[in-house]
N, C-alpha and C positions, 0 to 999 in steps of 0.2 A: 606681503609684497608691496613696493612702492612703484611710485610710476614717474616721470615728466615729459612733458611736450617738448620735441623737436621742433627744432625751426622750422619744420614743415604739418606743423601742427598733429604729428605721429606721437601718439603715446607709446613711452617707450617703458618698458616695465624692466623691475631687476629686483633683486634682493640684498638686503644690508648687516651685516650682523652687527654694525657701529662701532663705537669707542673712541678713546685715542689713542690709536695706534699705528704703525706701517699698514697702508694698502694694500690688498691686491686684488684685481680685478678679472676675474675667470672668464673667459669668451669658450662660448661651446662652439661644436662641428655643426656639420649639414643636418640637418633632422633631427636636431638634438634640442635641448633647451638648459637654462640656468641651471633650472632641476637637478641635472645630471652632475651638479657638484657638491649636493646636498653631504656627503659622506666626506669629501674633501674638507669642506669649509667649517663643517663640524669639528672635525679633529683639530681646525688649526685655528679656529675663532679665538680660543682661550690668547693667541698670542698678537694675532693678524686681524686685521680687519677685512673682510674676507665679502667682497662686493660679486656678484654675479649678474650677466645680464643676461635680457632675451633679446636675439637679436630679430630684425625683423622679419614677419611671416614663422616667428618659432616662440614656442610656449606662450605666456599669454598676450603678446607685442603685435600685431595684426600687421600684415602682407602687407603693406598699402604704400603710397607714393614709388620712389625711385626704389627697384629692388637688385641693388648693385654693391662688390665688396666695398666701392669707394664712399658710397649712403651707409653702410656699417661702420664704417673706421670715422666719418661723421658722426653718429651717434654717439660713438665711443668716447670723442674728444666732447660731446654736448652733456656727456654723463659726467667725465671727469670734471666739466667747468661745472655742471649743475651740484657735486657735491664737494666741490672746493679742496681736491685733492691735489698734496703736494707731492708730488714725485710718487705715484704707487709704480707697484708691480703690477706688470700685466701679464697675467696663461692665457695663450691663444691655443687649442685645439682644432687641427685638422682646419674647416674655413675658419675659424678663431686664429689660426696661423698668419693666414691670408690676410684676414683683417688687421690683423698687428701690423706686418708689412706693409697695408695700405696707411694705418695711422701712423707710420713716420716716415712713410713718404710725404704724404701731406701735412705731418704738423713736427717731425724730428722728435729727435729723442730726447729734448732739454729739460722736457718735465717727466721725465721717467727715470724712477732709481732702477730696474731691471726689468728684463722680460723673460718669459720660458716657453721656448718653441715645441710644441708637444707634436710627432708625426705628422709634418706635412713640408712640403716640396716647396721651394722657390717659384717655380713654373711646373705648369698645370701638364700643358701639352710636349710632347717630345719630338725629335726629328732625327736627323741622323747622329746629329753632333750633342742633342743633350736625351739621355734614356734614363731621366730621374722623373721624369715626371708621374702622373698616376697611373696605378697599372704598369709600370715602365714601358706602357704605350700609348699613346694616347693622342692620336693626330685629330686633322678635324672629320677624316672619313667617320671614326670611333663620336665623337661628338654629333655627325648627322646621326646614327644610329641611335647613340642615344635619346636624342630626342624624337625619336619614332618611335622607341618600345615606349617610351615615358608616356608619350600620348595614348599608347595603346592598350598598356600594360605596366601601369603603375604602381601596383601593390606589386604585381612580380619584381619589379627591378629594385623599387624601396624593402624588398626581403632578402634578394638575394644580397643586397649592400650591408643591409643589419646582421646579417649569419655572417658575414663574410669580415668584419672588419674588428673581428675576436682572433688567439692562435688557434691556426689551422687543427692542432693536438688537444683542444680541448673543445670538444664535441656539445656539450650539459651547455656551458658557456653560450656556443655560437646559437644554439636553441633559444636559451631562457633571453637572447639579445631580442629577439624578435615580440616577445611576449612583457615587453618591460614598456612602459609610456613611453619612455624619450624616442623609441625609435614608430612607433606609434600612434601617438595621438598628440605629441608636441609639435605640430608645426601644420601650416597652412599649404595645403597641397598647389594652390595656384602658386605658389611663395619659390619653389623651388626647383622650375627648371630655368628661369631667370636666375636663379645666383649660381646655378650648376653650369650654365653657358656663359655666366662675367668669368664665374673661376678661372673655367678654361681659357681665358684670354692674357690672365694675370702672368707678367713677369717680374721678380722684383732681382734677379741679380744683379745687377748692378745698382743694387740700394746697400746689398751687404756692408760691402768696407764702410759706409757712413754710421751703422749700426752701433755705434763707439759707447754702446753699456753693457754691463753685465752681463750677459746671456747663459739661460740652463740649457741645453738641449737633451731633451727626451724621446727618443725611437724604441720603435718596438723594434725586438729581433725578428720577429715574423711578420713582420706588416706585408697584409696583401696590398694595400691600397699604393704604399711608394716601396717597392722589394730591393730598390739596389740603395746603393751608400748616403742617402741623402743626408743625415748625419753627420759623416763622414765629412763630405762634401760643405754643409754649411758652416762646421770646425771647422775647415782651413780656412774659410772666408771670411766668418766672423769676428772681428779683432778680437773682442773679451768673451771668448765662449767657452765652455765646460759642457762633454757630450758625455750621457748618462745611457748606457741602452738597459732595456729592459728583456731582456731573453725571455722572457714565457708570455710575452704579451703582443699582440696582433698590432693593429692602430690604436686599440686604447691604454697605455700606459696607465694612466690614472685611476680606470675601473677593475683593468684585467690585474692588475699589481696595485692595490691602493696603498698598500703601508710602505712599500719600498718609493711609492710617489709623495707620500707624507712626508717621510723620513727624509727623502730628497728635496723636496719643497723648504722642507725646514731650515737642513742644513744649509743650504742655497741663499737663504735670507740670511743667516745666524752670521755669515762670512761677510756682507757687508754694513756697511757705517749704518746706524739706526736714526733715521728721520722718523717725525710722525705729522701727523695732517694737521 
């Protein structure tokens, strides 16, 4: 594993499998870390150069300074300048969603050949006019709440989200999620109800239409986490988007289904023009 200092003197860790080849740059979820692409990046290393980060307060990248989606998608842009990539690929899962959103709000899409949006919402919070968000509810009464059991009852809430964000129909699954590191022991427990309360603040639709690359989109058919058409929804808005659902998989498409994410990953690249770094 590698590391570099942020401009805010944050060591930021990530993993590289090198070469010269096309990018792509894996951002994990909430309580998640790099780790958890370890099976992805394998299978596609032979073609891809296949980068993974930690973002901060998860795997071994330490909680520290600003803990906000907008300080992630910074990082993100100080990774891509620290390893002088041109045009990669970015997977954003779940907040790695968020984060992509944030990184072209803030830096556009000019240096990016594509992105793949893997289960996660535009905006976090819903109201009467938008019921995509998490939960398909999720106001800020659900937000004070949450940060009461969190204070109070942390291992319950971080369990019930690890069981939970498998398909509902595969029982072994939503177990073994609990008993596995990344939901575990990768991340800094002060780390996370600061980016679980920026999330919820997050809106980026009206960044869509400027989104003018490539895009995969990947949803589970059973996502507890976003249940109505989000999908759906970011296809119509997305100008170049192509939406992949994953019918036997919760919010993780990539873990719950890895080969039909390989295979789609692959294909996804194979279709456009081949840059390398």
């Amino acid at each position: 594993m590698s590391s570099f200092l942020a401009d805010d003197q944050n060591p930021i860790f990530y993993t590289d499998t090198g070469g010269q080849k096309p990018a792509i740059i894996f951002i994990h979820g909430w309580t998640s870390a790099g780790s958890h692409w370890v099976g992805i990046t394998t299978a596609l290393r032979r073609w891809y150069r296949c980068i993974a980060i930690d973002l901060r307060g998860h795997g071994r990248t330490p909680g520290q300074g600003e803990l906000t989606i907008a300080r992630l998608a910074q990082d993100l842009h100080q990774l891509i300048e620290h390893l002088k990539l041109e045009k990669p690929t970015i997977v954003g899962w779940s907040m790695g969603g968020l984060t992509t959103f944030e990184y072209v709000r803030q830096f556009g899409v000019d240096n990016l050949k594509s992105i793949v949006l893997v289960d996660q919402t535009p905006c976090m919070q819903t109201s009467t006019e938008w019921t995509m968000g998490l939960f398909g509810a999720y106001t800020a009464d659900h937000i004070t709440s949450m940060r009461q059991l969190f204070a109070s009852q942390q291992r319950r809430v971080l369990r019930r989200f690890a069981m939970g964000v498998v398909h509902p129909n595969r029982p072994l699954l939503r177990f073994a999620t609990w008993f596995t590191s990344p939901y575990r022991r990768n991340y800094d427990p002060k780390a996370l109800l600061p980016l679980a309360e920026d999330m919820a603040d997050r809106d980026y639709r009206d960044l869509l239409a400027s989104m003018n690359v490539p895009i995969l989109l990947c949803y589970g058919g059973q996502s507890w986490l976003y249940p109505g058409k989000v999908g759906e929804y970011l296809h119509e808005h997305l100008p170049q988007s192509t939406l992949i659902h994953f019918e036997r998989s919760g919010h993780c498409p990539p873990f719950e289904e890895p080969v039909k994410f390989i295979r789609t990953i692959f294909q996804f690249m194979r279709q456009q023009p081949v840059s390398h770094v």
